[in-house]
C-alpha positions as a Markdown table, in Angstrom:
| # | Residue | x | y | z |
|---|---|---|---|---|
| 1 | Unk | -21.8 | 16.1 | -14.2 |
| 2 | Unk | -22.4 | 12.3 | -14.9 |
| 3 | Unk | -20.1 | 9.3 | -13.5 |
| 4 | Unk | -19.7 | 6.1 | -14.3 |
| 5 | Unk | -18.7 | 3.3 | -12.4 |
| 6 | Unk | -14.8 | 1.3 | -12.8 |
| 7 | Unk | -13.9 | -1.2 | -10.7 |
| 8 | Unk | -16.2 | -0.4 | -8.2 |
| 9 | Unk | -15.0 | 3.2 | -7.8 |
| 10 | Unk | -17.4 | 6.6 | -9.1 |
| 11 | Unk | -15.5 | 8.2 | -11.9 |
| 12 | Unk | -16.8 | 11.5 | -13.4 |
| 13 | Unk | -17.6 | 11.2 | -17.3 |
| 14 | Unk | -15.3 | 14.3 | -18.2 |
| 15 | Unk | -14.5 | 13.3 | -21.7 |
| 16 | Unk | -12.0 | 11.2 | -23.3 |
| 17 | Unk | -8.7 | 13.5 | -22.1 |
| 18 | Unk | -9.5 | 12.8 | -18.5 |
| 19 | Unk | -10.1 | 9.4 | -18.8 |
| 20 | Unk | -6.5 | 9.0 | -20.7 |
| 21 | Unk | -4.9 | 11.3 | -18.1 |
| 22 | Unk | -6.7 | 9.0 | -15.2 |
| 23 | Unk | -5.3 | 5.5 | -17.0 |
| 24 | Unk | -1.6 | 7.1 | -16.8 |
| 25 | Unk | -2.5 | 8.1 | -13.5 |
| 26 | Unk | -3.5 | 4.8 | -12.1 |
| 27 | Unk | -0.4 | 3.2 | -13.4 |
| 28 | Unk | 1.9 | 5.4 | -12.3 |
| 29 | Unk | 0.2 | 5.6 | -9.1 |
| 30 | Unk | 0.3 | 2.3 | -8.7 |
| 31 | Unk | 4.2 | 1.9 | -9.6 |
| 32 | Unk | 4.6 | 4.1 | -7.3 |
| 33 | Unk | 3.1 | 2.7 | -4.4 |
| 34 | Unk | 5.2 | -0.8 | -5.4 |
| 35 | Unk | 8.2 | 0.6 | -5.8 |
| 36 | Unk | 8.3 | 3.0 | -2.5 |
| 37 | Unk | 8.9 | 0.6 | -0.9 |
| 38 | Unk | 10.7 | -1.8 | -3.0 |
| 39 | Unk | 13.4 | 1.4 | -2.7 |
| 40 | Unk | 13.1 | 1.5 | 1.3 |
| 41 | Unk | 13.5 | -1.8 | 2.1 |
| 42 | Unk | 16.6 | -2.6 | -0.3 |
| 43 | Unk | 20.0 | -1.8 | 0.6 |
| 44 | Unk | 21.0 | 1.2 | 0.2 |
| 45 | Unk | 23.1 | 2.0 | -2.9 |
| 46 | Unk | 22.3 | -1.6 | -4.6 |
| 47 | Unk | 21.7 | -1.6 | -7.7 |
| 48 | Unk | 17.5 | -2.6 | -6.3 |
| 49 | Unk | 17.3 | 0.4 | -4.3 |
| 50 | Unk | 18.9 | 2.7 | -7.5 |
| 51 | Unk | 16.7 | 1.3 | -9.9 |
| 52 | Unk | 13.1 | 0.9 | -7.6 |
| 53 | Unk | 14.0 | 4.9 | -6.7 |
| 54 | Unk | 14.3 | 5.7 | -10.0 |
| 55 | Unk | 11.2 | 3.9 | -11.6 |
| 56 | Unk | 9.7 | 5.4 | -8.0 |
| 57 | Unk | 10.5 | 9.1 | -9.4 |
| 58 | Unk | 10.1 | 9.0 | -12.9 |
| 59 | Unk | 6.4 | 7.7 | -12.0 |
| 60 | Unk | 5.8 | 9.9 | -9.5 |
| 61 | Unk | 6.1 | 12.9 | -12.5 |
| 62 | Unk | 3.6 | 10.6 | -14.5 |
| 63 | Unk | 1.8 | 11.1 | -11.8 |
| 64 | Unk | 2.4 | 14.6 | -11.3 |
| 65 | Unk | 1.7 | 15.8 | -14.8 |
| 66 | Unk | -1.9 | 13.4 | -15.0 |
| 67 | Unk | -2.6 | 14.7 | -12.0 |
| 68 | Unk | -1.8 | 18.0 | -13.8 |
| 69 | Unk | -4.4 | 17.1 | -16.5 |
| 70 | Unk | -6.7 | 16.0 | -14.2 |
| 71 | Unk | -6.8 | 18.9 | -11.9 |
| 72 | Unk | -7.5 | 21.5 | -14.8 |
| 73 | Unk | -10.2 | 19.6 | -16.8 |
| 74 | Unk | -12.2 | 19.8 | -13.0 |
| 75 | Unk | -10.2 | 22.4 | -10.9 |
| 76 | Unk | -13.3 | 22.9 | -8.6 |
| 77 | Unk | -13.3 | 19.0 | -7.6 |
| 78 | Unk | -8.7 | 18.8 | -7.7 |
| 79 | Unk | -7.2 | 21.7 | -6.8 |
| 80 | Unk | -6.9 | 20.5 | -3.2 |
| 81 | Unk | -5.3 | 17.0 | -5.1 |
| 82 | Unk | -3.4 | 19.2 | -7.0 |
| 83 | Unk | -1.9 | 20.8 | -3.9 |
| 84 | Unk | -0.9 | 17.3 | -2.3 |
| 85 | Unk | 0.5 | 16.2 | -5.9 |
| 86 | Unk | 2.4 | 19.1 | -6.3 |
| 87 | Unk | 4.1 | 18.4 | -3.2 |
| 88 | Unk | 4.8 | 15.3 | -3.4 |
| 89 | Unk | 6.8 | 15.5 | -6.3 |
| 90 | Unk | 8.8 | 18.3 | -5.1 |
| 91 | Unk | 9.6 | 16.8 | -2.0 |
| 92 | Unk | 10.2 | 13.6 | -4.0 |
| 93 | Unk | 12.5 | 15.9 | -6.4 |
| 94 | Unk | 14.4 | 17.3 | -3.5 |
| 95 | Unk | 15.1 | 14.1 | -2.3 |
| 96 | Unk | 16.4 | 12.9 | -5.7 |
| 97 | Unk | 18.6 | 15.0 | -6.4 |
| 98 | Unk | 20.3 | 15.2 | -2.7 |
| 99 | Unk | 20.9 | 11.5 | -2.8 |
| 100 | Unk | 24.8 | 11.6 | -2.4 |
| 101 | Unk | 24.7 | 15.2 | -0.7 |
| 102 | Unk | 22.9 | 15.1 | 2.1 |
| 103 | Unk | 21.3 | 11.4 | 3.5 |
| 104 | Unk | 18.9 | 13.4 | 5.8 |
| 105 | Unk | 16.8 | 15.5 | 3.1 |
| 106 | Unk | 17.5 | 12.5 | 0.4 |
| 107 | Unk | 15.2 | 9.8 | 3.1 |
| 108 | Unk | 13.0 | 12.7 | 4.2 |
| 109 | Unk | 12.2 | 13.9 | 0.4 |
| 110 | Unk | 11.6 | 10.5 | -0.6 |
| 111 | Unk | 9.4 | 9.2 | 2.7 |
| 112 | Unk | 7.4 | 13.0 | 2.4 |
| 113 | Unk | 6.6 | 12.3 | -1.4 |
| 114 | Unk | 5.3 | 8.2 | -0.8 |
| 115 | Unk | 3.2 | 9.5 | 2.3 |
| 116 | Unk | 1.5 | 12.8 | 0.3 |
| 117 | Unk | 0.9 | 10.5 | -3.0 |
| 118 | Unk | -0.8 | 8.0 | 0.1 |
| 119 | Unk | -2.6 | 10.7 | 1.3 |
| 120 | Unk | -3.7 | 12.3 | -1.8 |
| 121 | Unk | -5.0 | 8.8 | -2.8 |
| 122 | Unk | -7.0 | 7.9 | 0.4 |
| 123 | Unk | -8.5 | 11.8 | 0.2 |
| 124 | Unk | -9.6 | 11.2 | -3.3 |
| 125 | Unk | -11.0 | 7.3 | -2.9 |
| 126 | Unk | -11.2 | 6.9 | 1.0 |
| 127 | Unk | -14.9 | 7.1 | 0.8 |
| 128 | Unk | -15.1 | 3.7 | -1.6 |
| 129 | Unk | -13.0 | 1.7 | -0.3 |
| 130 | Unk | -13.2 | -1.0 | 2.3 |
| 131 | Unk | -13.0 | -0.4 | 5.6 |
| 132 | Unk | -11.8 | 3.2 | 4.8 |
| 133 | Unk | -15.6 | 4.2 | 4.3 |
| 134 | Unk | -16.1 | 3.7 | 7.9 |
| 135 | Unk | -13.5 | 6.1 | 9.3 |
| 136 | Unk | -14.3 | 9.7 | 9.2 |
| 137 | Unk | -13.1 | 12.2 | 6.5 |
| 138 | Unk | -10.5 | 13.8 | 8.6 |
| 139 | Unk | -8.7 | 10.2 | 9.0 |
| 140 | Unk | -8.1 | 10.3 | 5.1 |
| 141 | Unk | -5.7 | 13.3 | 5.7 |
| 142 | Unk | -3.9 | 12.3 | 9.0 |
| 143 | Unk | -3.5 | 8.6 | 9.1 |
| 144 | Unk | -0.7 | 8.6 | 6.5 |
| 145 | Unk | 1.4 | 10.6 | 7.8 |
| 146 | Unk | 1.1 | 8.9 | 11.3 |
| 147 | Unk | 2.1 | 6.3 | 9.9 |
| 148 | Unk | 5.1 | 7.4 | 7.7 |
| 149 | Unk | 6.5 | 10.1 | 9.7 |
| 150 | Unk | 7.6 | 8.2 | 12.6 |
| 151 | Unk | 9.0 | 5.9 | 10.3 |
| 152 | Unk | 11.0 | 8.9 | 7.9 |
| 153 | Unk | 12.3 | 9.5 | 11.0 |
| 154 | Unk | 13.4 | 6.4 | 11.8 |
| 155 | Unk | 15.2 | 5.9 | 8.8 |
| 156 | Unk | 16.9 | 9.4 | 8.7 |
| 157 | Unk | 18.0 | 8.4 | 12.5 |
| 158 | Unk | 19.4 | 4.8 | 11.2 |
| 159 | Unk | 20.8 | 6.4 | 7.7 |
| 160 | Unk | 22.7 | 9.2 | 9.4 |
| 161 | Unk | 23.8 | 7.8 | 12.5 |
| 162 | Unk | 21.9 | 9.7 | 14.6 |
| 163 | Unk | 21.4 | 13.2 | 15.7 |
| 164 | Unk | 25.2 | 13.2 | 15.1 |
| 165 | Unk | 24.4 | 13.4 | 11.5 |
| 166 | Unk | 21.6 | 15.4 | 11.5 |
| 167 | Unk | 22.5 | 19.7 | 10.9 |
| 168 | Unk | 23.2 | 21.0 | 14.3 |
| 169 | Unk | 21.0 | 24.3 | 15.0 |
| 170 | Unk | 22.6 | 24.7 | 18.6 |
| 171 | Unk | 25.8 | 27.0 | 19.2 |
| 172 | Unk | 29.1 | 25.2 | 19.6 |
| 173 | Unk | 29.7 | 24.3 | 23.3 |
| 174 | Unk | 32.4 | 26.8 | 24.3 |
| 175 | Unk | 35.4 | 25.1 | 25.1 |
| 176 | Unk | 36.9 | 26.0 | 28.7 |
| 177 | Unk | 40.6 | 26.7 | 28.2 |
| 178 | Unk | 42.8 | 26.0 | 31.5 |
């Protein structure tokens, strides 16, 4: 199959559906990746943090349903993407809509979805851009979540107090009546 060059990266010539799917998908992407962290950095429950999460999740289906696009016009080449996309936006669902529930699987949903649509980006362009080209393939997969997960679980530690707020999978201490 042919490619042609934008910006600088190899895109395959798959016809005039992919490249449509691939423009919503670069925006969205993109929105994404500015309001991630436009939503972690803001105080929780402002009206920033409400409205960057919810730009951050309706994207984040753009995403999912190019993706979706994407993957079936060259399944061969995405179904791996597809995988990390698909994930992504169910953690990123699950995260949404336990927002006022549960802290713990609201900041954990959210940080899991930013660091697979990372992820799926660096294993999909990695090789073309700067600096990334150098590091080997494997790098592309792991380095994202070294990155996030320490810091998901800093902010599940900071947003629910502790492992006080966390659910407890130990037995009840006992309590020793005298």
């Amino acid at each position: 199959m042919d490619e042609i060059e934008v910006f600088g990266f190899p895109v395959p010539d798959s016809g005039p559906l992919f490249f449509t799917a691939l423009a919503f998908h670069i925006v969205a992407g993109l929105t994404c990746v500015a309001c991630g962290p436009g939503a972690a950095l803001s105080r929780k429950g402002a009206v920033g943090h409400r409205r960057f999460g919810r730009i951050y999740l309706w994207s984040l289906g753009v995403v999912f349903a190019s993706m979706t696009v994407l993957s079936v016009i060259r399944w061969r080449e995405n179904a791996h993407l597809f995988a990390i996309g698909s994930f992504a936006f169910t953690v990123g669902l699950i995260g949404y809509l336990n927002r006022r529930r549960q802290p713990y699987l609201h900041v954990t949903g959210m940080g899991l979805s930013y660091v697979a649509l990372l992820t799926g980006f660096y294993v999909d362009n990695g090789a073309n851009l700067p600096l990334w080209d150098r590091l080997p393939t494997w790098s592309y997969w792991v380095l994202p979540s070294l990155i996030g997960l320490p810091l998901i679980f800093r902010a599940v530690m900071r947003r629910t107090g502790g492992p006080r707020g966390l659910p407890s999978f130990r037995r009840p201490r006992r309590r020793c009546s005298s």
